[in-house]
N, C-alpha and C positions, 0 to 999 in steps of 0.2 A: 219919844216919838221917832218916828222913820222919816225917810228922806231919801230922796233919787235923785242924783247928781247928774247930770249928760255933757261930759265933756269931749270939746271937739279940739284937734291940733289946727291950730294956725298955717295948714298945708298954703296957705296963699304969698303969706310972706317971708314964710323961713321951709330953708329946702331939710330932707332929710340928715344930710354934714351936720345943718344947725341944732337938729335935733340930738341926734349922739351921746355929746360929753355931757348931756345933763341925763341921759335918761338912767345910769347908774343913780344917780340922788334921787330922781325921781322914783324909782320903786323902792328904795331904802325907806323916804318921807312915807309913803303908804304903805311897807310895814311896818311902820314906827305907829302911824294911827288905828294901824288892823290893830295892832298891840295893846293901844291904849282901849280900845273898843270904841273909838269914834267910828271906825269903817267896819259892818260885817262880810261884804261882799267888793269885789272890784272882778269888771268885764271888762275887755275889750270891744268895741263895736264892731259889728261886721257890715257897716252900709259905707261908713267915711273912717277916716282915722281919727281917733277919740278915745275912750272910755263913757264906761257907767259905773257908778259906786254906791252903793248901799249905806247911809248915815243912820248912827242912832245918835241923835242931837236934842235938843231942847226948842231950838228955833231955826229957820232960816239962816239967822246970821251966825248961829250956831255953826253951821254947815259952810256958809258960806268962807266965815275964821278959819275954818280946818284946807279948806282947798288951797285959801291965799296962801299956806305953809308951803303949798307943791310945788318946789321949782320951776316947770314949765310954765304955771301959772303966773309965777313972781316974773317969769322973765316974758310976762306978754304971747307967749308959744301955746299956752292952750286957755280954749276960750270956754267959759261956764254957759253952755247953751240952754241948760235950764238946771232946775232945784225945786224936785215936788215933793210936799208934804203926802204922805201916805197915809190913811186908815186902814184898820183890819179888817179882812174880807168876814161877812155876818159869820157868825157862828161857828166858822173856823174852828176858834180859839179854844170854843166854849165848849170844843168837843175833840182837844187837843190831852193826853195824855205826854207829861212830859217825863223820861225818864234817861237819866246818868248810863251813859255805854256799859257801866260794873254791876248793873241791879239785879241783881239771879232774878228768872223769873216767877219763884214762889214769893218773891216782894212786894210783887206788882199787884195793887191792886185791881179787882174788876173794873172796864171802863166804865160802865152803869155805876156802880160804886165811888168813883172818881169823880164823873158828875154832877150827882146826886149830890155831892161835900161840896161841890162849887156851886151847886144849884145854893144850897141852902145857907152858903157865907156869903152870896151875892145880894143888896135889896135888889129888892121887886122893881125899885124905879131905876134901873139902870139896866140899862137896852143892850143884849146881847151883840156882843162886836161891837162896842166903843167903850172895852179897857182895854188897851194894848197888850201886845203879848209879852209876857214874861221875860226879860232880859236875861242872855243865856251868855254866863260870866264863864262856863267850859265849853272849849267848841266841839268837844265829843260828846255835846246832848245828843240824843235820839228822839225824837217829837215823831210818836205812832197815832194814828189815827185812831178814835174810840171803835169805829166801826169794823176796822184792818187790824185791831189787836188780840194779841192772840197774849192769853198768862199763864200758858202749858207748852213746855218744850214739845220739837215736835212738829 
């Protein structure tokens, strides 16, 4: 499952000096978890000083465990202003062609073709947009849309 992290810096009681010497560790710890695949994404905010982070966890406290690892946070410097669980937006997914950056495109199958195999390995009772998406173990997937794909060079 997914997760939105929104973290904010402690700008009230510690000045910028204090921040510094930690923030070499601090981006080390988050590419250590980019690495492990606990984090897919990390922003910076642009309203206050903070971050947002992108979790693929199992729970809350899932997420929650991976932050307390960030030094800022261990050291009381940045505060967890929220942790929300995500769903996938309907149909998305179900109309998501996923294909590897190397797949010549006489590989590819048609997206109607691609569908149709998901149509018919899915039951019936299971509601389009509530399986998650596919966990993406290389970060040079390409996710084309069924309707934007194109399987002829050109």
């Amino acid at each position: 499952m997914q997760f939105f992290a929104l973290l904010t810096r402690n700008t009230e009681k510690f000045s910028d000096a204090d921040f510094a010497p930690l923030l070499p560790s601090e981006a080390e710890q988050r590419r250590t978890l980019y690495a492990e695949g606990a984090v897919r994404q990390v922003w910076n905010r642009g309203d206050i000083p903070g971050s947002g982070m992108m979790f693929e966890a199992g729970s809350d406290a899932d997420v929650r465990g991976h932050l307390a690892t960030l030094p800022l946070v261990k050291a009381g410097m940045m505060d967890i202003a929220a942790v929300v669980p995500l769903a996938p937006y309907p149909r998305v997914w179900a109309q998501a062609l996923i294909l590897t950056a190397n797949t010549p495109p006489a590989a590819i199958p048609a997206a109607g073709q691609f569908l149709q195999s998901q149509a018919a390995a899915s039951p019936a009772s299971v509601p389009l947009g509530s399986v998650a998406p596919p966990r993406v173990a290389d970060r040079r997937t390409v996710i084309a849309l069924s309707r934007n794909c194109h399987t002829e060079p050109g």
